[in-house]
N, C-alpha and C positions, 0 to 999 in steps of 0.2 A: 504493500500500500504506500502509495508518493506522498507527500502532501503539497498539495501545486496550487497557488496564485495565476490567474486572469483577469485580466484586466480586459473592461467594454463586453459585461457581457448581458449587456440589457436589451442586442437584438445579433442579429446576423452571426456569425462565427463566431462568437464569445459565446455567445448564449449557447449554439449547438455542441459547441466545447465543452461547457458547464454541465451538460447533459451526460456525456459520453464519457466525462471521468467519472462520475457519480456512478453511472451503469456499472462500471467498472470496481467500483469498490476504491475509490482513491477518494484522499481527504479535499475539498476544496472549498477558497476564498474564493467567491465571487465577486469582483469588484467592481463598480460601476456607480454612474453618478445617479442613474435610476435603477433601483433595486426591485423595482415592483416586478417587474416579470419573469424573473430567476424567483424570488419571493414567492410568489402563486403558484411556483410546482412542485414545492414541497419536498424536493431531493433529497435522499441519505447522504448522511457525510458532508451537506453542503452549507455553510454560513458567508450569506448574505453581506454584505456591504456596501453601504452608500458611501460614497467617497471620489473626490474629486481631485484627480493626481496632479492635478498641478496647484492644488494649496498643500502647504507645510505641514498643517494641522493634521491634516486629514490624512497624509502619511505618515504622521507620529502616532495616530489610531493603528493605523496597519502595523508599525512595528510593536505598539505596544503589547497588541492581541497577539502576535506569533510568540514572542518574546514571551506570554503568562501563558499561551495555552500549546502553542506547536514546540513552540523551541528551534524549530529548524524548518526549510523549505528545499525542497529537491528538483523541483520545475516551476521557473516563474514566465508566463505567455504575456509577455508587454501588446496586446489585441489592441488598447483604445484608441480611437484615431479618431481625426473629425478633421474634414474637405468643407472648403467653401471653392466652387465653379463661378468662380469670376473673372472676365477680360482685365489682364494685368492694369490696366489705367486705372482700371476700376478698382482694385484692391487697396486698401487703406492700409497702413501700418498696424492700425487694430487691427485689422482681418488677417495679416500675416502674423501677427504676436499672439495670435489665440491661438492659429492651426499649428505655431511651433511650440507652445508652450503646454499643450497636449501632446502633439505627434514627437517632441522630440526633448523639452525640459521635462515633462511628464515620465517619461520613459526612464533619463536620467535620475530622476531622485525616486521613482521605485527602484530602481535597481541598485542604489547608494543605500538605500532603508533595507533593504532585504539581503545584500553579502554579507552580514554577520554572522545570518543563518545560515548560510549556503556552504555545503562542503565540497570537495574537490568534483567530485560524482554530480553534483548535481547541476543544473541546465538551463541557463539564459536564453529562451528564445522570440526573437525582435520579429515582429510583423512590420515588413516593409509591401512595396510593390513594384510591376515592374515598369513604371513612370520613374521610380528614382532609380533606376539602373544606369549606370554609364553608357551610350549607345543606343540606348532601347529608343522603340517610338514613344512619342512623346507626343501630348496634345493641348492645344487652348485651353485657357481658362483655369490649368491646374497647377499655377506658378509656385505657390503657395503648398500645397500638399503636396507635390512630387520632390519638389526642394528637400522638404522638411524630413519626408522619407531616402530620400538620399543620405541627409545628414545619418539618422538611423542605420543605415548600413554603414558609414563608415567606422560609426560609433561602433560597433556591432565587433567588427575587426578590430578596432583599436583596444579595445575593450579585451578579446580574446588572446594577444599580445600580451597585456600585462599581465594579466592572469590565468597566463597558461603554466606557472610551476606549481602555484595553489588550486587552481580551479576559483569557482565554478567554468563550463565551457561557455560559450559564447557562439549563438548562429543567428541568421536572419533568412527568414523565406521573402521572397520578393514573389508575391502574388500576382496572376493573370485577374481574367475577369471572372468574377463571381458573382451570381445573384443575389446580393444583397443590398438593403437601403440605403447604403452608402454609392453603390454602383447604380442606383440607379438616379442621383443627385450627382454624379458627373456624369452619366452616360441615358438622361431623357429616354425608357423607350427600350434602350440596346436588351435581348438577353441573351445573357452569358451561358457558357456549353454547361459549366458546373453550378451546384447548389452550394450554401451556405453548409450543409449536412453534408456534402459530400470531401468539400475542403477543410472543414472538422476533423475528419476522419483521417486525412492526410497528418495536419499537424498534430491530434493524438498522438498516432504511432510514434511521428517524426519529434516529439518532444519527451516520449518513454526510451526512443532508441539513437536517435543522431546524435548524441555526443557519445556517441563509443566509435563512430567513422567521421566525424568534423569538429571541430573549432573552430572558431572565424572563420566561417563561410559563408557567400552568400549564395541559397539556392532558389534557384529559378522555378516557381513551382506556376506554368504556367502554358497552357493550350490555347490561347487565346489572347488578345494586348489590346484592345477585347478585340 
């Protein structure tokens, strides 16, 4: 039994994730800035949290709870993200300081809150996509959240560098198109070849088993750009 942290799991792949270690008999922090719908299904093994990673407070809650009741963490899924689809003129400084200060301050001070608990075995994995990929296509309106997921991958690497003699490992999946509410506020309309449920099932396995073949990697998990 793991005991694994997710973060954004109040719809789309956090949520389906939260499901599927529960099925499985592993311990999990749900974390999310709306708790109601991980909350309403009433899962084994699973405690809820409202919480907003990118205030302070609210990750000295998360360490505090590990710290009296887990002690330790063996898989943390940094999931939350949040895209605004705006023509770069359009974009405000707000609008970029929100999408980094979730997709990518966010990230960092969970993962600075949770290495205390984290032993060598256990597994950093970054939800980027494949907009922030070096090369990859790219498109309008996504300055702002492809950037910020970029950052995420390097971070991801940098990150797995310093702490490759202690652990934890350190990966990032750079995702294709997926059906979910977030794809479908960049992509109006598009559907994706994969479900929400289906790319779950990917990062399960890929977060019980990829740090025994990777560290600092970025993998392309991806049939579609959409």
């Amino acid at each position: 039994m793991k005991h694994v942290i997710i973060t954004g799991t109040s719809r789309g792949i956090g949520f389906e994730l939260t499901k599927k270690f529960s099925e499985a008999g592993h311990k999990v922090l749900a974390i999310s800035r709306n708790p109601q719908p991980v909350s309403e299904l009433k899962l084994e093994n699973v405690k809820v949290f409202a919480c907003d990673i990118t205030r302070k407070k609210d990750l000295e809650k998360v360490s505090s709870f590990i710290s009296s009741e887990w002690k330790k963490v063996d898989i943390l899924i940094n999931n939350a993200g949040t895209l605004i689809n705006k023509p770069f003129q359009e974009l405000s400084l707000e609008n970029f300081n929100s999408v980094y200060q979730t997709n990518v301050i966010g990230v960092v001070g969970m993962i600075q809150k949770m290495l205390p608990f984290m032993a060598k075995e256990a597994h950093v994995v970054n939800v980027s996509t494949m907009g922030g990929v070096q090369g990859s296509m790219k498109f309008p309106g996504l300055s702002a959240y492809s950037s910020s997921k970029a950052a995420v991958i390097n971070l991801t690497e940098l990150l797995a560098e310093e702490y490759k003699e202690t652990g934890p490992s350190f990966n990032v999946l750079a995702l294709g198109a997926v059906q979910t509410e977030m794809l479908e506020e960049a992509f109006p309309g598009y559907k994706a070849p994969l479900s929400a449920e289906e790319m779950a099932e990917y990062i399960f396995n890929f977060s019980l088993t990829g740090n025994k073949f990777y560290n600092g990697k970025l993998l392309q998990v991806s049939n579609s750009t959409p």
